[in-house]
N, C-alpha and C positions, 0 to 999 in steps of 0.2 A: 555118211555110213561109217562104221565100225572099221576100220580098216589097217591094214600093215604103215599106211602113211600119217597116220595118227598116233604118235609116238610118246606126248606130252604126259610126263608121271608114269610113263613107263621103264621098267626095272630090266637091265641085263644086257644094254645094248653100248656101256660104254663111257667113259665122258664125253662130251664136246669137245675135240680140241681142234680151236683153229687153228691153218697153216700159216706160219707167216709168209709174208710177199705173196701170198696165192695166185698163179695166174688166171686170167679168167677161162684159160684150156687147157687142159691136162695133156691132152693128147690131139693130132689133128684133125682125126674123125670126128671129135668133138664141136669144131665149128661146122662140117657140114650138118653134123644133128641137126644145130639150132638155124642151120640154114634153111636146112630140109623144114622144120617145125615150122618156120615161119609162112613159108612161102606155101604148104599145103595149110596154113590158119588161114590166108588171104584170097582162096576159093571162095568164103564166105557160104560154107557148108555147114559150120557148129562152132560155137560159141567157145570163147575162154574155158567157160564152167563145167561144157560139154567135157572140152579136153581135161578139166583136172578129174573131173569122175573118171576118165577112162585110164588116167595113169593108177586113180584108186582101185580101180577094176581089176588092174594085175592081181595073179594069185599071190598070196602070201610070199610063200619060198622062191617066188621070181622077182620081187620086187625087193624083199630085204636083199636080194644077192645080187640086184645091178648098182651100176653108176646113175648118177644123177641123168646124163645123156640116155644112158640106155632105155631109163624108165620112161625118156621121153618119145625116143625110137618106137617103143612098142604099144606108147598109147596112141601114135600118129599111126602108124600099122592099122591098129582097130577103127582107128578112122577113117582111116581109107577105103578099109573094107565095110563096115558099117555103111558108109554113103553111097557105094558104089562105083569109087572112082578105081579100087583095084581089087582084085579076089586074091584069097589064100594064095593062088597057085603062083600068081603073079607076083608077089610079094615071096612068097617061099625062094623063086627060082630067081628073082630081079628081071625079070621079062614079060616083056608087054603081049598078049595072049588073045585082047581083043579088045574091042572099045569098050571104053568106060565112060562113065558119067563125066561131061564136060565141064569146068569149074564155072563160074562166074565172074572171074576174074582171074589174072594172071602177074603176079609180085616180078616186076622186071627191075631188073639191077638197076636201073637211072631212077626207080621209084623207091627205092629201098629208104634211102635218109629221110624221106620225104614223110612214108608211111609210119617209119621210127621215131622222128620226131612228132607228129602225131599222134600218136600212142591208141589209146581205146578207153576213151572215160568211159563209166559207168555209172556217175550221176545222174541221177533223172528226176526230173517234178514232183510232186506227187500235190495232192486235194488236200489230204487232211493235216491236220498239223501235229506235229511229235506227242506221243501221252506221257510223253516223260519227260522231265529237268536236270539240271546241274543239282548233285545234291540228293536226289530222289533216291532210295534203297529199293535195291529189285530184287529179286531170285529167276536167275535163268531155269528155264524147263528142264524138265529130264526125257529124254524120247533119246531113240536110237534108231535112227530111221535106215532103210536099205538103198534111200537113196542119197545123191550128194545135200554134205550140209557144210556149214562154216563155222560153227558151236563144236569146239574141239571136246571131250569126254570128260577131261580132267575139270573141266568149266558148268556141269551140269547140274542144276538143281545145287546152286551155290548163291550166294547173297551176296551182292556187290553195291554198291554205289556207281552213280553215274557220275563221269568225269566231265565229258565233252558230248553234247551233241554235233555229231558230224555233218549230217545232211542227210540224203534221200539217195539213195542206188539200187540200181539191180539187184534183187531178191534170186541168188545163184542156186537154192534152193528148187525153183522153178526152173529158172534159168538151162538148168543145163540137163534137162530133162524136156524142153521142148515146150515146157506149159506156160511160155511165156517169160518178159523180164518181170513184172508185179513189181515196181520199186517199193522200198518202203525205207524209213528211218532208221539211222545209224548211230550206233551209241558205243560210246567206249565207255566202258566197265569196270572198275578197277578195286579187286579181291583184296583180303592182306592174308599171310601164307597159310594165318591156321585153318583159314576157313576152307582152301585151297587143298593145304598138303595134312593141315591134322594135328595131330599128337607130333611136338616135336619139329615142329616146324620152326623155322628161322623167323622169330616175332617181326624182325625188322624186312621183311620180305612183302612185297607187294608184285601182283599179277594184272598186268590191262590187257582185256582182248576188244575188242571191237564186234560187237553183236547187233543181228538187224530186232529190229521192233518183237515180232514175233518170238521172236526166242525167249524174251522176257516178260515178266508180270510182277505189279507192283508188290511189295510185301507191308 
C-alpha cells in the first residue's frame, strides 16, 4: 500500500544520519515493547506480514510522529483487538475486562533463546521453476494496491536486470491478508540511478531490491 512507511525518493523528511555507538534501546520501555511484540507474535494468531500491514495501517500523522517502538506498540494493539484477544476498552484502561480469545500457545522465558534462535524462515517449495535468469531485463509493474505489498513505489514500472535468483518464499502479498502463503520466486533486481532517480542522478549509483515473481515481466 501507499503509505507513511514507504519513504524511499521521498523529499523533506531529512538526511539519514546514523548514531554512532547506537544502543539497541533508547529508553527501558523500549525492551518491553519488543517483549511485549514477541510474545503476542507467538499466539500464532497472524503472520509477520499481518503485522507489517497493520504498523502500515497507522494513520499518517501518527506514524511519522512515533518512535520505532511506538509504531510497534500500536500495531500489536490492533492486533489484539483485531483477533479478539483484547478490546478497546481493555487496552485504553490496561484492564482485563472479560475473557478473551485464548492463544495457542504461550512464549515462556526458558523458550525464548530457543524460539530466537529458530527464527521464522519463509522459504517454501514451490512446482514451477523461475521464468527468469541471471542476466534477463525485466520492468517491475506499476499498481498501487490498498493492500500490503513489498515493491516499494520508487521501484515501479522501472527496468532492471536480474542479479541473483534467490529462491522461492512466501508471497506477503497474500500472506498478510489471510489468502494464503502462495510462495513464489525471488529475485534481486538491480536498477542504475537514472533509471531510478531521473534527470541528474548520480551516473555511478545503483539500486537492488529484492522482488517476488509477480511483480515483474520480461521486457
Amino acid at each position: 500500500m501507499n503509505g507513511p512507511h514507504d519513504l524511499g525518493g521521498q523529499m523533506g523528511f531529512g538526511p539519514v544520519a546514523p548514531e554512532p555507538n547506537e544502543p539497541y534501546f533508547h529508553a527501558e520501555w523500549e525492551k518491553r515493547a519488543l517483549g511485549i511484540t514477541l510474545s503476542c507474535g507467538a499466539f500464532g494468531a497472524w503472520t509477520i506480514d499481518e503485522s507489517r500491514h497493520a504498523r502500515e495501517n497507522i494513520p499518517p500523522a501518527d506514524y511519522l510522529g512515533a518512535s520505532y517502538y511506538e509504531i510497534w506498540t500500536r500495531a500489536v494493539d490492533m492486533l489484539l483487538e483485531r483477533h479478539g484477544f483484547a478490546t478497546a476498552e481493555e487496552l485504553r484502561t490496561g484492564h482485563s475486562l472479560e475473557q478473551g480469545r485464548v492463544p495457542k500457545r504461550i512464549l515462556k522465558a526458558d523458550m525464548v533463546d530457543g524460539v530466537l534462535a529458530k527464527g521464522g524462515p519463509c522459504d517454501r517449495p514451490v512446482d514451477t521453476a523461475p521464468l527468469f535468469a541471471v542476466g534477463d531485463h525485466v520492468r517491475t509493474k506499476n499498481f498501487n494496491p490498498t493492500g500490503h505489498t513489498r515493491l516499494p513505489r520508487y521501484a515501479r514500472a522501472k527496468i532492471g536486470v536480474v542479479e541473483a535468483v534467490q529462491g522461492s518464499f512466501v508471497f506477503p502479498d497474500d500472506n498478510a491478508h489471510g489468502r494464503g502463503e502462495n510462495p513464489q520466486w525471488v529475485y534481486t533486481v538491480v536498477f542504475d540511478g537514472a533509471e531510478i532517480w531521473g534527470e541528474g542522478a548520480d551516473p555511478s549509483l545503483t539500486v537492488s531490491i529484492d522482488a517476488w515473481e509477480s511483480y515483474l515481466e520480461r521486457v
